[in-house]
DRENKOL-762569 format. One record per atom (N, C-alpha, C, O, CB): atom name; residue in one letter; x, y, z; residue number from 1. Coordinates in Angstrom, 1 decimal. Glycine has a CB too. Example, Ala and Ser with C-alpha at 12.3 -4.5 7.8 and 13.67 -1.06 7.14 Angstrom:
% DRENKOL-762569
 atome residu   east  north     up num
     N      A   13.2   -5.7    7.8   1
    CA      A   12.3   -4.5    7.8   1
     C      A   13.2   -3.3    7.8   1
     O      A   14.2   -3.3    8.5   1
    CB      A   11.3   -4.5    9.0   1
     N      S   12.8   -2.2    7.1   2
    CA      S   13.7   -1.1    7.1   2
     C      S   12.9    0.0    7.9   2
     O      S   13.4    1.1    8.0   2
    CB      S   14.1   -0.6    5.7   2
% end
This chain:
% DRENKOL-762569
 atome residu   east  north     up num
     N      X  -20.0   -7.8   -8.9   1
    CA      X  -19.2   -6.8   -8.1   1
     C      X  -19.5   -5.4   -8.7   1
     O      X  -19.7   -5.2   -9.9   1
    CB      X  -17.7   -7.2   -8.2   1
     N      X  -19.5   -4.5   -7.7   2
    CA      X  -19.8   -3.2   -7.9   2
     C      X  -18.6   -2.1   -8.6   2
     O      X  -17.4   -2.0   -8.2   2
    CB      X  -20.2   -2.8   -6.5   2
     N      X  -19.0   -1.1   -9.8   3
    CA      X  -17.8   -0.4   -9.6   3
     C      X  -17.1    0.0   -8.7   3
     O      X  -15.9   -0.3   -8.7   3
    CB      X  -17.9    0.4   -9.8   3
     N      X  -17.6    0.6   -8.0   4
    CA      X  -16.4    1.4   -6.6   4
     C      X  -15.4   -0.2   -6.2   4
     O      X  -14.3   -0.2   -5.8   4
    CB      X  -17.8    2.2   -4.6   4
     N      X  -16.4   -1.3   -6.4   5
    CA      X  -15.6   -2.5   -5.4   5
     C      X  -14.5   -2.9   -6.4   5
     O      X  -13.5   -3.4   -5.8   5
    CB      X  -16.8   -4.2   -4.8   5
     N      X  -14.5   -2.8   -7.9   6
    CA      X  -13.5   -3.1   -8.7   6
     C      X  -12.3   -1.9   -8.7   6
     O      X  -11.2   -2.1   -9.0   6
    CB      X  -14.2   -3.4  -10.2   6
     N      X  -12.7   -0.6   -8.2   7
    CA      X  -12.0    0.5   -8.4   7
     C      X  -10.9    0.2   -7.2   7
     O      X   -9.7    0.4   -7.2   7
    CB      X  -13.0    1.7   -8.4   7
     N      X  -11.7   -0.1   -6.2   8
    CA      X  -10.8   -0.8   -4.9   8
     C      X   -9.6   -1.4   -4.7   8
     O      X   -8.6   -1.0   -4.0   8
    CB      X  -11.3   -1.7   -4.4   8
     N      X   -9.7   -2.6   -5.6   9
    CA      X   -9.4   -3.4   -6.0   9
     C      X   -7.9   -3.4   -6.8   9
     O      X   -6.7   -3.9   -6.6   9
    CB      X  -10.3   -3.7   -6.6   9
     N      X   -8.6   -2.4   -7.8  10
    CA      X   -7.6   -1.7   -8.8  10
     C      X   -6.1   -1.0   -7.9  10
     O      X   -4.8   -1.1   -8.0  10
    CB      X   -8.7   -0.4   -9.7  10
     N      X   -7.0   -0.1   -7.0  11
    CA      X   -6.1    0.4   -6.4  11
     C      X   -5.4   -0.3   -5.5  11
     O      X   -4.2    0.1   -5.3  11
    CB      X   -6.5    1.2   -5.9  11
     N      X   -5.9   -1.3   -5.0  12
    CA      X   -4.8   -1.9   -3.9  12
     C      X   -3.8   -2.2   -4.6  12
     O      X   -2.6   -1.8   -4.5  12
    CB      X   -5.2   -3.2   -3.1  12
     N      X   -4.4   -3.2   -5.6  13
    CA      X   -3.4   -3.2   -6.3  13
     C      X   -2.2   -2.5   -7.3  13
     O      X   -1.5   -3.3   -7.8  13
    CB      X   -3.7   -3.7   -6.7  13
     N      X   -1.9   -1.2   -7.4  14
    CA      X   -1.6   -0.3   -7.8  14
     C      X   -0.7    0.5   -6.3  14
     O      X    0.3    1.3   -6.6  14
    CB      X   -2.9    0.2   -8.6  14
     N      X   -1.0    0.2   -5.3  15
    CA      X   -0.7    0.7   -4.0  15
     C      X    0.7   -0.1   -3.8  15
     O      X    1.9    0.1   -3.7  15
    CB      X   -2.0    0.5   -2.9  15
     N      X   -0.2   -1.5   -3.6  16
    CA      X    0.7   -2.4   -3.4  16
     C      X    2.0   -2.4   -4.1  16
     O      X    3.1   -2.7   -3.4  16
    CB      X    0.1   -3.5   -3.5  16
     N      X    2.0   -2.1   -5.3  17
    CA      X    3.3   -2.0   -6.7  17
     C      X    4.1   -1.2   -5.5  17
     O      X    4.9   -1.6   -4.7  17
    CB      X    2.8   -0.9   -8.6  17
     N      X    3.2    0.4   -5.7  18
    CA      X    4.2    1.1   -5.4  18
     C      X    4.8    1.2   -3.7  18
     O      X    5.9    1.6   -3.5  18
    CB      X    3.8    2.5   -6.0  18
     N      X    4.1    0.7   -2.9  19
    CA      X    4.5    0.1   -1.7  19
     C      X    5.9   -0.7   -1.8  19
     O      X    6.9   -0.4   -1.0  19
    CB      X    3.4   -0.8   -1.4  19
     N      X    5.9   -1.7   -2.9  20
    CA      X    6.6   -3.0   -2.4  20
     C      X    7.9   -2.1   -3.2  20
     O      X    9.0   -2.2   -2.7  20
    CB      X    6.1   -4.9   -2.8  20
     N      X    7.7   -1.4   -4.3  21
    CA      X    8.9   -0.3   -4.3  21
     C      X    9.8    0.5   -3.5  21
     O      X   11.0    0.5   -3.3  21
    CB      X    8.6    0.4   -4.8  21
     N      X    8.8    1.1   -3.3  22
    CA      X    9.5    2.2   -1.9  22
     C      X   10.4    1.3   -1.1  22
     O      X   11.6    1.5   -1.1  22
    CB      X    8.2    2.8   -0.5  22
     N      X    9.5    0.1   -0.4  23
    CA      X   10.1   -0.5    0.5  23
     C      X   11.8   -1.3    0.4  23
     O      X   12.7   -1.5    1.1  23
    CB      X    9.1   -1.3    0.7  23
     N      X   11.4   -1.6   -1.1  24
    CA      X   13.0   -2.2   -1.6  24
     C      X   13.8   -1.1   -1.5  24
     O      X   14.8   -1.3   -1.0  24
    CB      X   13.2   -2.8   -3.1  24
     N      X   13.5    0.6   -2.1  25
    CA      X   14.3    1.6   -2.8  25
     C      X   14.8    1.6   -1.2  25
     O      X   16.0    1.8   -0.9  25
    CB      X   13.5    3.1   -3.8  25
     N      X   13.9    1.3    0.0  26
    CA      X   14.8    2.0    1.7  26
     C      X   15.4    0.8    1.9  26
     O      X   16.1    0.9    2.9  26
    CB      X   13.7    2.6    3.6  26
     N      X   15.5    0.0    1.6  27
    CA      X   16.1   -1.5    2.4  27
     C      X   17.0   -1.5    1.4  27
     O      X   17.9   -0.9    2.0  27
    CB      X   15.0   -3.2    2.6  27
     N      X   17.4   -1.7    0.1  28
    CA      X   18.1   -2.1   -0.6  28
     C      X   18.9   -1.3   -1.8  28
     O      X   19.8   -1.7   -2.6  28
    CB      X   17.5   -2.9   -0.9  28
     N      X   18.4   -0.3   -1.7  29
    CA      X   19.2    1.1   -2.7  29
     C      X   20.4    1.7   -2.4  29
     O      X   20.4    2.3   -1.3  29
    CB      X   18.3    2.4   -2.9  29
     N      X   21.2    1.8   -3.0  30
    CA      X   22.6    2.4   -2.3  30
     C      X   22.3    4.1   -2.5  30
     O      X   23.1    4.9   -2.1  30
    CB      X   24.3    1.8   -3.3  30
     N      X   20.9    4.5   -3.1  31
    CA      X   21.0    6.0   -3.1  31
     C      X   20.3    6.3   -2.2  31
     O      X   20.7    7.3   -1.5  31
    CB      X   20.6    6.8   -4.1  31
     N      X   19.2    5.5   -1.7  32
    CA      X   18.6    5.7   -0.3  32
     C      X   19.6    6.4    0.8  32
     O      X   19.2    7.5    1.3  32
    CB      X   18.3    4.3    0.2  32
     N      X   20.5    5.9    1.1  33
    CA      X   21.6    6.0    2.0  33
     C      X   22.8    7.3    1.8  33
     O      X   23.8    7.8    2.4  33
    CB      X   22.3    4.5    2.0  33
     N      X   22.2    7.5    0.3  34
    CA      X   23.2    9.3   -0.1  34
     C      X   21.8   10.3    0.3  34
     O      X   22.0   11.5    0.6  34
    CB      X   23.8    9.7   -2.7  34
     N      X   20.8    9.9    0.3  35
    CA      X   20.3   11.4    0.8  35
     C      X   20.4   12.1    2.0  35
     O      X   20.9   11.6    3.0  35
    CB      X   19.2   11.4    0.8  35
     N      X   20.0   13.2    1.9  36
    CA      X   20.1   14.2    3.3  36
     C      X   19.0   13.0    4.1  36
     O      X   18.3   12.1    3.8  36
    CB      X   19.3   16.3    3.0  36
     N      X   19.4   13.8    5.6  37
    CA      X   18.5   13.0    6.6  37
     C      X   17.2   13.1    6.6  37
     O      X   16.4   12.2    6.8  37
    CB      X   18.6   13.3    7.8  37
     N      X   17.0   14.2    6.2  38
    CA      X   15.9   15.0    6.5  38
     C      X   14.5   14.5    5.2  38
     O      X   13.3   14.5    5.3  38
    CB      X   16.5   17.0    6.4  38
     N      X   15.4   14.0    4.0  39
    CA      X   14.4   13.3    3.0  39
     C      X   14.5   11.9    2.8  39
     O      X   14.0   11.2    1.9  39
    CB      X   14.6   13.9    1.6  39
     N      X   15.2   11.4    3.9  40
    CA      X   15.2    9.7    4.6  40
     C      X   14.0    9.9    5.3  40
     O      X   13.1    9.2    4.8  40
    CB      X   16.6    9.1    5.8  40
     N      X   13.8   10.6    6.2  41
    CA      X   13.1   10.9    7.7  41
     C      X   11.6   10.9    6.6  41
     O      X   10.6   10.3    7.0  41
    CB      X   13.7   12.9    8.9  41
     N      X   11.6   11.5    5.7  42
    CA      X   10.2   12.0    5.0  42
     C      X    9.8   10.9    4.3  42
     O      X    8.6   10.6    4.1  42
    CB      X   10.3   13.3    4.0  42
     N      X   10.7   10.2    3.9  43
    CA      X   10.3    8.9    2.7  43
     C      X    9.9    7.9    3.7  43
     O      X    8.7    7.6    3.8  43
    CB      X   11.9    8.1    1.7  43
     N      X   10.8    7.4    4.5  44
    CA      X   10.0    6.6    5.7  44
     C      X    8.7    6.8    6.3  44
     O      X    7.7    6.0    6.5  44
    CB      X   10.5    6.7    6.8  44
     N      X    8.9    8.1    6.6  45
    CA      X    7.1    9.0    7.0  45
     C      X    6.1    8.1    6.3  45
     O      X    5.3    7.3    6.9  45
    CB      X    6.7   10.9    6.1  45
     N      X    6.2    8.2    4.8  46
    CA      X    5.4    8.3    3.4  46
     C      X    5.1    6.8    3.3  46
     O      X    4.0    6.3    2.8  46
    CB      X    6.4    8.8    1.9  46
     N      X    6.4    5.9    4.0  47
    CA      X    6.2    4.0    4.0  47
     C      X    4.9    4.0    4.6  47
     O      X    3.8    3.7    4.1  47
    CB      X    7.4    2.7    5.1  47
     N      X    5.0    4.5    6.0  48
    CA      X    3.9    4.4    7.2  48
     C      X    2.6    4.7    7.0  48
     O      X    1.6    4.2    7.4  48
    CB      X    4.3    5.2    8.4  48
     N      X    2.9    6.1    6.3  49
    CA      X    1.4    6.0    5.4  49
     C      X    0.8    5.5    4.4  49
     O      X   -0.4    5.1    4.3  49
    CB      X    1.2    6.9    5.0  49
     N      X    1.8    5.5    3.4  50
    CA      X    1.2    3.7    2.9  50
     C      X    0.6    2.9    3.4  50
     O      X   -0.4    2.5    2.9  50
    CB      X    1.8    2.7    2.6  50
     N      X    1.4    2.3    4.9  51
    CA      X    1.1    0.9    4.8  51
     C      X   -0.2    1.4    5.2  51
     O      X   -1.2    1.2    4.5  51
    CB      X    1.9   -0.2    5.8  51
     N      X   -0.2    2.2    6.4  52
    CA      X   -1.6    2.7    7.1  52
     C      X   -3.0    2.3    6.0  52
     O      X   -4.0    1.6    6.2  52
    CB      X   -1.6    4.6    7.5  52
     N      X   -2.6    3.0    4.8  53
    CA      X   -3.7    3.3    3.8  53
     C      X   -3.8    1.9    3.1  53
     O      X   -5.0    1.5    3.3  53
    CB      X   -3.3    4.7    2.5  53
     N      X   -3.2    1.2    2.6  54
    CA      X   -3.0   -0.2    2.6  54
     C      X   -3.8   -0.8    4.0  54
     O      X   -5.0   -0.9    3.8  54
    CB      X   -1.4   -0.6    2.4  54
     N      X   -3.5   -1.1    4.8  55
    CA      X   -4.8   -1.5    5.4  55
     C      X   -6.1   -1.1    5.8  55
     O      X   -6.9   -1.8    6.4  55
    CB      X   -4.6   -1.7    6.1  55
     N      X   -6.3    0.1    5.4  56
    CA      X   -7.9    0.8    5.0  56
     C      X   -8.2    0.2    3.7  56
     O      X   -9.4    0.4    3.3  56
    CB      X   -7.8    2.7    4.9  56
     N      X   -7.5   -0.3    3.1  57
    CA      X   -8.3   -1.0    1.9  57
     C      X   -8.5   -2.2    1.7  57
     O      X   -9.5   -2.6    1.1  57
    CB      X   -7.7   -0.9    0.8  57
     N      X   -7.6   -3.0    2.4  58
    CA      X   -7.9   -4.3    2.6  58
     C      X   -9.3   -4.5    3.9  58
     O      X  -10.1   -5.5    4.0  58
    CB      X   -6.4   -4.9    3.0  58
     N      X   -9.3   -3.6    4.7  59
    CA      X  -10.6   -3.6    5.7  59
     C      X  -11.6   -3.5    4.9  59
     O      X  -12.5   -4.3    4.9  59
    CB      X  -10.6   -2.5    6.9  59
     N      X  -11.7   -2.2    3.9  60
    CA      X  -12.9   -1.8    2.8  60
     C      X  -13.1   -3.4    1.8  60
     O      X  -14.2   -3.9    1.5  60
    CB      X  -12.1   -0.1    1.6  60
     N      X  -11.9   -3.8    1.4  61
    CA      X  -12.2   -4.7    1.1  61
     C      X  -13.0   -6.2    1.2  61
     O      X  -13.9   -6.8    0.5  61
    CB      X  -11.6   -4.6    0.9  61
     N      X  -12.3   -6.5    2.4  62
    CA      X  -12.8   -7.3    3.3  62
     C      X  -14.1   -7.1    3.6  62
     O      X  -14.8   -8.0    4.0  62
    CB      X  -12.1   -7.2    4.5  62
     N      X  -14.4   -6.3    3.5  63
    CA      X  -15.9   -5.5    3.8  63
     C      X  -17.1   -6.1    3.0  63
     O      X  -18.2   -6.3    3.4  63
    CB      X  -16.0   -3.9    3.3  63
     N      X  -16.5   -6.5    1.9  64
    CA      X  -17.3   -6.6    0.7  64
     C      X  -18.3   -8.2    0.9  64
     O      X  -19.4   -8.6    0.5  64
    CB      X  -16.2   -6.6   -0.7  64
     N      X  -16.8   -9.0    1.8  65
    CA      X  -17.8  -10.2    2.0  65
     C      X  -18.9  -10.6    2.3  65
     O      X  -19.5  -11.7    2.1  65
    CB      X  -17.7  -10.7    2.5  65
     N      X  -19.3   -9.2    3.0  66
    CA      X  -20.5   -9.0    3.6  66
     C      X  -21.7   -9.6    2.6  66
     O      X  -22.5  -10.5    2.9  66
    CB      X  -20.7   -7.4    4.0  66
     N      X  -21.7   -8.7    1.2  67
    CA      X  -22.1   -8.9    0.1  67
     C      X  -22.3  -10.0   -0.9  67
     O      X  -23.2  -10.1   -1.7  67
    CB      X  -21.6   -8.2   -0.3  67
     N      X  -21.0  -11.0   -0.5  68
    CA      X  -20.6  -12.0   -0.8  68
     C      X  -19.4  -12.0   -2.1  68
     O      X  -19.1  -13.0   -2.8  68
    CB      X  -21.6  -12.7   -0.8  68
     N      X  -18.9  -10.4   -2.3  69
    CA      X  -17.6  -10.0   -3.3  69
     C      X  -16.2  -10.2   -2.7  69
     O      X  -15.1   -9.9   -3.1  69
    CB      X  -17.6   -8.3   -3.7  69
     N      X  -16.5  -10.7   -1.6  70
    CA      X  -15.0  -10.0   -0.8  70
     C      X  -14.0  -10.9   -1.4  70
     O      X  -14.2  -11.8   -2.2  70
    CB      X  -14.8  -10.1    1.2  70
     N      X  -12.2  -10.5   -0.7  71
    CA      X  -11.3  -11.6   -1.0  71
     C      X  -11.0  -12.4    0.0  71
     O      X  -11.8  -12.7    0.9  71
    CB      X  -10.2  -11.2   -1.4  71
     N      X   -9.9  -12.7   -0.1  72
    CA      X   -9.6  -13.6    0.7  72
     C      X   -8.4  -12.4    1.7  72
     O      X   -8.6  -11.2    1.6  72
    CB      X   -8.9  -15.3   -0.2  72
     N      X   -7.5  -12.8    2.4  73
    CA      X   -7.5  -11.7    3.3  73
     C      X   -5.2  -11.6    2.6  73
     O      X   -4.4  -12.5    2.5  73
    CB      X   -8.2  -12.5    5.6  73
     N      X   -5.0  -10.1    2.3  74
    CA      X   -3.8  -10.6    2.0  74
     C      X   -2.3  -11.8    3.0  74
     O      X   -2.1  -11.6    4.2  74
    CB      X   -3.4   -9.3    1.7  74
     N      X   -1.8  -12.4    2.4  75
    CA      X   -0.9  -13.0    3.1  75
     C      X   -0.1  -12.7    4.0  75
     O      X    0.6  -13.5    4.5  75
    CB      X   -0.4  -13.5    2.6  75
% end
């Protein structure tokens, strides 16, 4: 496997952390729900772009099979 393809990797995984964070801190945080609207409205924004970018990595990753590095596809 290639640097850039372990660096990938690295990051999804590192994405993913702070992804599945966010996602609890809006679903399940009681301070979520004290902020102004306006930095709810922006944090949600920020999920969507995650996820978006989270699946640009798993496609890049996926990619790799080509090569015969790739993964298997997330659950």
């Amino acid at each position: 496997m290639q640097d850039f393809q372990h660096r990938a990797i690295e990051e999804l995984a590192q994405l993913t952390d702070r992804l599945d964070k966010l996602a609890a801190f809006i679903a399940s945080d009681p301070k979520f729900s004290l902020l102004p609207k306006d930095e709810r409205k922006r944090i949600i924004e920020q999920h969507g772009y995650m996820c978006a970018y989270l699946r640009v990595l798993w496609q890049r990753i996926n990619a790799f099979k080509e090569d015969g590095t790739g993964l298997a596809p997330r659950p």
